[in-house]
N, C-alpha and C positions, 0 to 999 in steps of 0.2 A: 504494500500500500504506500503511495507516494508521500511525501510528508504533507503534513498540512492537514490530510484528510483524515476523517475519522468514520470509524466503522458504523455502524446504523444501530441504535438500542438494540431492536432485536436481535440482530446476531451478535451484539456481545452480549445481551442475556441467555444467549442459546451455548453460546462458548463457554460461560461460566456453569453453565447447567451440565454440559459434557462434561468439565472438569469435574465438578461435585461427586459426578457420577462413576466417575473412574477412581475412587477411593477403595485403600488396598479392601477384599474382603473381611481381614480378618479385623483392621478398624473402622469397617464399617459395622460390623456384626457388636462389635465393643459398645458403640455408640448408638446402636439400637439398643443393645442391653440397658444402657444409661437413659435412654431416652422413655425407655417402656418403664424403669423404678421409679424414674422421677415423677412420671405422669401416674403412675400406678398412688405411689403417695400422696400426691397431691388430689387426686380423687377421694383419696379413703375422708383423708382432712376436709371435705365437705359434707359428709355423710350426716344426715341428723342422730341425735339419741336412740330415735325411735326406730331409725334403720332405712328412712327414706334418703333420698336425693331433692333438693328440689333448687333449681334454678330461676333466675329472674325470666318473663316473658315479658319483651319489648315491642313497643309498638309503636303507630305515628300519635297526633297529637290529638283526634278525636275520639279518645277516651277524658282527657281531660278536658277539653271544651262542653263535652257531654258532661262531665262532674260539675261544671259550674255551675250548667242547664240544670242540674237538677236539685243542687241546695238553691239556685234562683227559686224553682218554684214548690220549694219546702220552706220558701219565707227565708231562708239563711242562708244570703249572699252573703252579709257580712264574718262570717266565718272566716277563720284563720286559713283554711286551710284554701278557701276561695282565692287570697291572697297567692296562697305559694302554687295552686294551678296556673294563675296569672303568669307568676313568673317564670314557670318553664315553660306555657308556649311561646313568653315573648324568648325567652333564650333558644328556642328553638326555631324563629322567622329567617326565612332564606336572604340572604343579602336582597333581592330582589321583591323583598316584602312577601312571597306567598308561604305556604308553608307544605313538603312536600309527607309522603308515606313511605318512603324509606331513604336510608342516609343517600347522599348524591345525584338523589333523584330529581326530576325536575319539579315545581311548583305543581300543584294539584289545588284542582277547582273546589269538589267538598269538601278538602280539608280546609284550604282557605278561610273559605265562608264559613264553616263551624268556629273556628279560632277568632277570627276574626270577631263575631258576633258575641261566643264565648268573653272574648276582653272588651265587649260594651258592656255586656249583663256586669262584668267585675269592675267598673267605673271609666274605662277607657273612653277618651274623646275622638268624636269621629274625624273631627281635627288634626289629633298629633302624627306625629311626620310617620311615625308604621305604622297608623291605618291608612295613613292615605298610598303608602305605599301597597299596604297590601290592596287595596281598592282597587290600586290599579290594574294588579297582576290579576284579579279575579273580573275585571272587565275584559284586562285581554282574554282569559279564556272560557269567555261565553257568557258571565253573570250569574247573580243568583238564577236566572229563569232558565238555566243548563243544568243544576245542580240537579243531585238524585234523588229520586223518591223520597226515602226517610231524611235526609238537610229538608227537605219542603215540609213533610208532615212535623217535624219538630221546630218550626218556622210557623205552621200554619197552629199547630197546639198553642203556644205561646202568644199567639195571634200578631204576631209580626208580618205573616201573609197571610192573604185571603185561602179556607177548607177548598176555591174551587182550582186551586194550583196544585189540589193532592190529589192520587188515585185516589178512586174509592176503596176503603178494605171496611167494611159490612160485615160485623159480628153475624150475621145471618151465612157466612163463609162456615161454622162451624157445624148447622145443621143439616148439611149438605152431604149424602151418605158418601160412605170410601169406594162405592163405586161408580161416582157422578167425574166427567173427565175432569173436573177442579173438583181439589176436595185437600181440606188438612191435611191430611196423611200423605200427600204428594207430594207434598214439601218436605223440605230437608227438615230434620230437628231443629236446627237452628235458628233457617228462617220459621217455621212453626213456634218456637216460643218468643222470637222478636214481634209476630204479629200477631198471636192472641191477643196478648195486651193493647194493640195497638188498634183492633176491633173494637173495645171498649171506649177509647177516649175516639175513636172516629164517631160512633154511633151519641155519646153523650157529650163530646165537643164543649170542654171547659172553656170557660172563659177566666183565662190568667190575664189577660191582659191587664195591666193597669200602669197608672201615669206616670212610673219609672222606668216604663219599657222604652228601652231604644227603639226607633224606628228607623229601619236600614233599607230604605228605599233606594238610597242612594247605590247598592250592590247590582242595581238593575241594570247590563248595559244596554238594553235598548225596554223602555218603560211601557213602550206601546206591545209589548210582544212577549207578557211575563206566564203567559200559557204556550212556551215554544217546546217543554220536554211534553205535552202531552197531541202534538201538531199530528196530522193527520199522512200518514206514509204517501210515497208520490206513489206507490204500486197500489191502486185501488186497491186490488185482489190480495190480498195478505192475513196473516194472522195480528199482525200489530194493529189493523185500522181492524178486523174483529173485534178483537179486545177494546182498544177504544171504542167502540161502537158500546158494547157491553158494560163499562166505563160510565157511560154520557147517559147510558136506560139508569144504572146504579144510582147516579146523581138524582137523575128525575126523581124515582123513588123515594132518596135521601129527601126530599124538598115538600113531598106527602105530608099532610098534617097526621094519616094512617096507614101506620105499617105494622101489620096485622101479625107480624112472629121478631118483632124486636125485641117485645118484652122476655120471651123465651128464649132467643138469640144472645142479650147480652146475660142474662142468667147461664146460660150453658157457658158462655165465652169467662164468666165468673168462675163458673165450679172448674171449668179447666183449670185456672189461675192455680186458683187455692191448694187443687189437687197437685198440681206439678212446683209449685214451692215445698211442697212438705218431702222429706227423704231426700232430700238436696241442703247445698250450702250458696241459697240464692238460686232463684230461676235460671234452669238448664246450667247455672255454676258460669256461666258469661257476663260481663258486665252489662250488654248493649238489653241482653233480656231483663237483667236484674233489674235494670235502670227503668225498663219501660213498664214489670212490673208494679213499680212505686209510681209510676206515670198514672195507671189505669187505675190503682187503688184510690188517690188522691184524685183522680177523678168520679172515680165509685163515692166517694165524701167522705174517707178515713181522713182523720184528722195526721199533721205530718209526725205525731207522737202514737200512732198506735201501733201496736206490740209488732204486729206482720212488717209495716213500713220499716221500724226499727231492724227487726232483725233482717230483714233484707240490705240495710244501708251499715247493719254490723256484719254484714258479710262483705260488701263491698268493699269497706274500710281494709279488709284484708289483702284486699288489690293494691292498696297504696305504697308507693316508696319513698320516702321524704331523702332527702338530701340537699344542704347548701343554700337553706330557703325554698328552694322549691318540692312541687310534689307531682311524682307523675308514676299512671296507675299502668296495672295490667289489663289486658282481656280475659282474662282467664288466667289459673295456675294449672302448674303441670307435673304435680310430683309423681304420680305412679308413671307417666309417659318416661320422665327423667331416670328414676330408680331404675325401670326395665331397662333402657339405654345404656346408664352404668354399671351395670351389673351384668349384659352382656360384655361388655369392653372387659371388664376387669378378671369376666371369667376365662376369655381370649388371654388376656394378659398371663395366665396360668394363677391365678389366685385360688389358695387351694377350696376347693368343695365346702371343705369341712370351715372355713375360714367362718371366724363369728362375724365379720362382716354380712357378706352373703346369709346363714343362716337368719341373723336378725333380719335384714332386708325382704328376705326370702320368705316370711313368719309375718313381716307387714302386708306385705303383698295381699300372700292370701285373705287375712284380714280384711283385707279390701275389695273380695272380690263380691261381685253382686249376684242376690239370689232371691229378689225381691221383683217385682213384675216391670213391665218399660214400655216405651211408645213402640220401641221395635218389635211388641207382641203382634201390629194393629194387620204386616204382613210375613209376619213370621207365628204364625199359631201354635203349630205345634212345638216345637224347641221346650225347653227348661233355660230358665237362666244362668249366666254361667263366665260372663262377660266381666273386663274390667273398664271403667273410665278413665278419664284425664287426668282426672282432680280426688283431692281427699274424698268428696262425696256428691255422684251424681246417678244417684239410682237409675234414674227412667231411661240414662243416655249411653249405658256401654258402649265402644266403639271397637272396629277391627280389629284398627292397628294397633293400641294399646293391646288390648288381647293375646293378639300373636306374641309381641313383642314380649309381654310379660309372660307367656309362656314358656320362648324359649330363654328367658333369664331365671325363670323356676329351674330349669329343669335339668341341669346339669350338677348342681347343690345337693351336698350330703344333706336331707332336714332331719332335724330334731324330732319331728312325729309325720315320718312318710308315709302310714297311711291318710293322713288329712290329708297331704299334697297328693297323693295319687288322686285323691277324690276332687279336690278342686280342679287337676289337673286334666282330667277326665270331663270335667262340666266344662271346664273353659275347651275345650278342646271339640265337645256335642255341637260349644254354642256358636263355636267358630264356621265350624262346617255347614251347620244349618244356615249361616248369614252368605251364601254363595249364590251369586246373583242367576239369574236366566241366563247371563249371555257367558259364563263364566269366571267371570272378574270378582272382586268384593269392593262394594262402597265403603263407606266409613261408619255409618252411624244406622242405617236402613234396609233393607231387602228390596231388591226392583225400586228403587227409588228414582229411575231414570224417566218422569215422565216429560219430555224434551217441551213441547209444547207449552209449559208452564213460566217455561223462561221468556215467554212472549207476554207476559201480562204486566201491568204496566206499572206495579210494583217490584218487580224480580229486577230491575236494575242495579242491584248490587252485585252479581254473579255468580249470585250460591242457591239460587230458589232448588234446585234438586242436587241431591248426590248418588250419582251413579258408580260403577266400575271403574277403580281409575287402577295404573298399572300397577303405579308408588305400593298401595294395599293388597294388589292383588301376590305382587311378586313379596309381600311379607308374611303373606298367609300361607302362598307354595313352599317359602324359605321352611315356616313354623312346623308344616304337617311334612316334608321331607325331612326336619330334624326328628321327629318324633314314627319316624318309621312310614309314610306314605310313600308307596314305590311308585314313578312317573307312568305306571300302568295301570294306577287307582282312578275308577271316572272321575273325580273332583279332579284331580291333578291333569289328566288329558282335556276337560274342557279348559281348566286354569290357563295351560299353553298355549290351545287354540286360541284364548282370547289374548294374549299376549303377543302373540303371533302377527291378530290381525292390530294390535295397537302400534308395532314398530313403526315408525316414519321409516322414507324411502331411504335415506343418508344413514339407518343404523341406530338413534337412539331410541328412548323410551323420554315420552311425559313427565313430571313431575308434578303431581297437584298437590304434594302438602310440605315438599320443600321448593325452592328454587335451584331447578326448575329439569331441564333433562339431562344433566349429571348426577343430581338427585335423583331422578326415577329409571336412568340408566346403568348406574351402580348398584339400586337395589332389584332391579330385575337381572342382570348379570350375578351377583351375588346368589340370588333363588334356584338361578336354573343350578349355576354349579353344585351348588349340596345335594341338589335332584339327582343328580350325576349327569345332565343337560350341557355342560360347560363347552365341549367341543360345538357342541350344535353349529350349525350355518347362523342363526341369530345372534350366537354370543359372539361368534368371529367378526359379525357384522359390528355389530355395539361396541366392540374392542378398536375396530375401526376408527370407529368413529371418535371414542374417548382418547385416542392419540390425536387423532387430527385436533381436537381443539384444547389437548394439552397447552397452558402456556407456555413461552420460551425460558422462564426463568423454575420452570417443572411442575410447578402446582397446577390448580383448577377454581376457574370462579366463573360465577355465571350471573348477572345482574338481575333482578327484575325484570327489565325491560322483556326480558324474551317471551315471557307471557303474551305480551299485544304484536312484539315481532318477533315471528320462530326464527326470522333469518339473522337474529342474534344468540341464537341458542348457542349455550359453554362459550360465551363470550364473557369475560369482566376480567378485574385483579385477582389474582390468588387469595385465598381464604381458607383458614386452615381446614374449618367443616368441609365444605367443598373441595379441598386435594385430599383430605380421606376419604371422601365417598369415590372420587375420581381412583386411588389406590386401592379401595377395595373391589371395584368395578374391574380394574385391569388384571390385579392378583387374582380374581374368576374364573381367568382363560389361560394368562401367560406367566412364565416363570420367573420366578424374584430376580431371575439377574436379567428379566428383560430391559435393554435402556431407560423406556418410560416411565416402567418402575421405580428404576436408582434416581432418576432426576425428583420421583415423587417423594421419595423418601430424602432426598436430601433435603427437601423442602422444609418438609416438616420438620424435620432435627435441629434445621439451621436457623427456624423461626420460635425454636423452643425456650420459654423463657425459665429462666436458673431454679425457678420452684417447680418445673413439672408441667405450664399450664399453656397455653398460647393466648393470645392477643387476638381478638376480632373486632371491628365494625359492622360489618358489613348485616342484614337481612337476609338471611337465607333460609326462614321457615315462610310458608305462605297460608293465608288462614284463606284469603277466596281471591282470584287469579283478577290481576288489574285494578283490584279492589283496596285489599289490607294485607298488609306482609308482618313476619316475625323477626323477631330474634332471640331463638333459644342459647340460653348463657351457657348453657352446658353444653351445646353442642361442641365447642370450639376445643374442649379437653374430653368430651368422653370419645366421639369421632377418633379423633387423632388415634387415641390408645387404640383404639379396636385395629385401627389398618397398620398401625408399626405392631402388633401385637401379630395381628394376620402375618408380616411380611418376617416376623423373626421364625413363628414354627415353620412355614415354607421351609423356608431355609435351613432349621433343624429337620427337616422330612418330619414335620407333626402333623397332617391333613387331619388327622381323625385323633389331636390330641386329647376331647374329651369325648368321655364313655357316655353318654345322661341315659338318661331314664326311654323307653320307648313304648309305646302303643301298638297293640296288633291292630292295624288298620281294618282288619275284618270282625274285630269287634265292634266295630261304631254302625251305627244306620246311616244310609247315606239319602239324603232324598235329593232330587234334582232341582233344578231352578225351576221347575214347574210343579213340585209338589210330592211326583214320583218318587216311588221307591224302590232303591236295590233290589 
């Protein structure tokens, strides 16, 4: 190279990656030993008493603009803690005044306008120089009259906009049987307890307004045109101008001096409430439900002190993190999700069985498993329950992937009284198989939960109204029943692939729908097949492919957000430590530890290890609903890591099959089909 000129970033990040890589074996293997103890300890040092895991879960800023909304209309805005919301969204505003949903992300329209409105209700002038900044950024991108369904309906509650800027959602949605093409139960869980409540105060329409309300007209960028999200499709012929059309008869109705099954409507839309707060820690255990159950109460005329309210808002308090004057909450907690996660890593790591780590963890777990009834009875009849949740306690919402997950982090564990764990082991294991969609796959929270059509109605603008099949769960559940003895020529297992099969994209990866994004859902379907003993397949070769090609140059794996709205950024971003171990356990699948892409992954990881054991992340790379709301789980960045240096040290000791666990005779189980069938 002549003088003067210098090499281009990426080939000298790709040159120092080759070097990294070409480290002697025997200190490379030294320096995995070190890097697997450190991290190994430094996980135990998080562990609670009681034998859980549990980590921070991060989010954007409209969990706290919603907290201000709702001590506003509990009469205690002046609360301390109203204050220090204040100040972490304003420390949170993009140089550019908006405010976005994940780090480096750009400006977002609903978060905007939540924040934004959130620091009027906390005394903010619409004058001072960051609202007017953010005003403007939320002009540029549409106005308040673009924002989404639920920013209007908690806009329209508050009566800062006019009810005819909201969908209709008509507690009479409740009485409507499970087999009418809209109906409750088609909805995901989620959205289902966000909009029970939200039935109630549409139908009895409080009037909060009063004379300290801000008025944010001014968020309007064109005034004449503030019914533009509910505008009429240019495709006459459509399901979107059906639903409007069904929309605009709803309103009529809404405007009746008689409506002849409200009374019984919002009573049903009641006994749901009350029913589904109890055996929980807050409605469905999310904050967006919890919040909007104290919406619908306080509109029912409980007073902001009675006992339900209270302990809904002492559940919430549990979300909070203070730090530095400010306060900023969770979406949810996630300690049984965390504990499984950990305690797989740690058992990878060679931690022994018998370790009173594990055991205790192992002893909470099942503690926590549910055997009490749930909305997933409404298409899953027959089954027992048997399922775990997210959270310390959400009876009615078991979910897949927790399930699986904590199955195989049982199940490797000497316990202290194995026959209890065979029995829980065995129900988690009936109730998993029974949640096995029609088409193959497993959603998260439902059975056939895939009613596509539902995402046209003109509240599902958040992009969760159903949850279907996605791969992320599907490849956790083949991982779960291939550890425990299902041979890749068990029906469940052969449809599971077929529907894996058909989900590949043409380029080699898999989806991700509950991390970011298809590094995520391509390392845990690569990871699945191989324990299947699938590893060679034509698909894994393909997937391996493809997790090379967008390898970065400096060896890790990161993949932004973004690729949700654009696939043709998928496995595009900076490296992150979560993300170069799913990217290493993804390639460790198919190819062997001294493959190149390997050593460059693994030197990643080592070389960004910090002196206690733990790594460093910024970055969002858990996703709660695609283009909507993203995460970030605090343990990802240390339990992640362990598992795939843990993966890459037995390789290399020839340890494939270093734990013996526990197994199932697969022809013990009943197996019924996605349609009801039986074996």
């Amino acid at each position: 190279m002549s003088e003067g000129m210098q090499m281009p970033e990426a080939q000298i990040q790709t040159a120092t990656a080759v070097k990294r890589a070409r480290i002697h074996e025997s200190e490379l293997d030294s320096r995995v030993a070190d890097a697997v103890e450190r991290s190994v300890q430094h996980l135990l040092s998080l562990q609670a008493a009681d034998g859980y895991w549990w980590g921070e879960l991060e989010a954007d800023t409209t969990l706290e603009s919603d907290h201000i909304l709702l001590h506003f209309l509990r009469g205690d805005i002046k609360n301390d803690k109203v204050r220090m919301l204040a100040n972490y969204l304003r420390k949170k505003q993009l140089p550019n005044g908006g405010w976005n949903i994940y780090p480096d992300g750009p400006a977002e329209l609903n978060t905007s306008v939540k924040a934004y409105f959130a620091l009027r209700l906390a005394g903010d002038s619409a004058s001072s120089h960051h609202l007017e900044r953010a005003r403007n950024v939320i002009h540029e991108l549409g106005g308040l009259e673009s924002t989404n369904s639920y920013v209007r309906f908690y806009l329209a509650m508050t009566g800062a906009i006019g009810w005819d800027m909201v969908p209709a959602i008509p507690p009479e949605l409740l009485l409507l049987p499970n087999w009418f093409f809209v109906n409750l139960y088609d909805m995901s869980s989620w959205t289902r307890a966000i909009v029970v409540p939200l039935t109630i105060i549409y139908a009895l329409k409080p009037d909060w307004k009063a004379g300290h309300m801000p008025n944010i007209d001014e968020l309007f960028a064109d005034p004449n045109n503030k019914r533009k999200a509910l505008a009429w499709s240019r495709k006459v012929i459509s399901w979107r101008n059906l639903f409007l059309a069904i929309d605009r008869v709803l309103k009529i109705h809404e405007a009746l001096p008689w409506k002849p099954f409200r009374r019984r409507a919002v009573e049903e839309a009641k006994r749901w409430l009350f029913e589904h707060i109890e055996r929980t820690e807050g409605l469905a255990t999310i904050f967006p439900a919890m919040a909007h159950s104290v919406y619908a109460m306080l509109t029912l005329g409980y007073p902001p002190e009675d006992p339900l309210i209270m302990r809904e808002m002492g559940w919430i308090s549990t979300f909070e993190i203070e730090e530095n004057d400010t306060l900023r909450m969770q979406p949810c907690i996630s300690p049984v999700w965390d504990t499984a996660i950990a305690m797989v890593s740690l058992e990878e790591a060679g931690l022994d069985p018998a370790h009173p780590s594990l055991q205790t963890a192992s002893q909470w777990l099942i503690d926590h498993q549910i055997l009490g009834p749930g909305d997933w009875q409404v298409k899953n009849k027959d089954a027992p329950p048997g399922g775990w949740a997210f959270e310390f306690r959400n009876d009615f919402y078991p979910d897949v992937d927790d399930t699986a997950f904590v199955l195989m982090a049982l199940q490797p564990v000497e316990h202290p009284e194995p026959v209890r764990f065979e029995q829980a082991a065995r129900r988690g294991m009936t109730w998993l198989l029974s949640m096995q969609n029609r088409d193959g796959g497993w959603g998260a929270f439902d059975r056939d939960n895939d009613h596509v059509l539902l995402t046209q109605i003109p509240f599902a603008d958040h992009n969760a109204m159903i949850d279907p099949s996605s791969a992320d769960v599907a490849a956790r559940s083949i991982e779960c029943l291939a550890r425990f003895g299902w041979s890749a020529s068990h029906p469940a297992m052969r449809r599971a692939f077929a529907y894996l099969q058909r989900e590949q994209t043409p380029d080699g990866a898999w989806y991700g729908r509950w991390g970011s994004n298809y590094v995520y859902g391509t390392s845990g379907v690569l990871r699945a097949l191989e324990v299947a003993g699938l590893g060679e397949s034509m698909e894994s070769h393909r997937g391996i492919a493809w997790l090379k090609k967008v390898q970065n140059p400096d060896g890790g794996f990161g993949e932004t957000p973004r690729s949700y709205a654009d696939p043709s950024l998928k496995g595009q971003g900076p490296s992150t430590a979560s993300q170069t171990a799913w990217g290493l356990i993804g390639l460790l699948a198919v190819v062997p530890p001294d493959d190149p892409a390997v050593l460059k992954a693994m030197a990643w990881l080592i070389e960004h290890q910090n002196a206690d054991g733990s790594w460093d992340e910024d970055a969002f790379t858990g996703t709660g609903f695609p283009c909507v709301f993203y995460l970030k789980y605090h343990l990802y960045r240390n339990s992640f890591p362990l598992y795939a240096l843990a993966r890459y040290r037995n390789m290399r000791r020839g340890m494939q099959n270093s734990l013996k666990p526990f197994q199932f005779d697969a022809n013990e189980f009943i197996y019924r089909n996605g349609h009801g069938g039986k074996r």
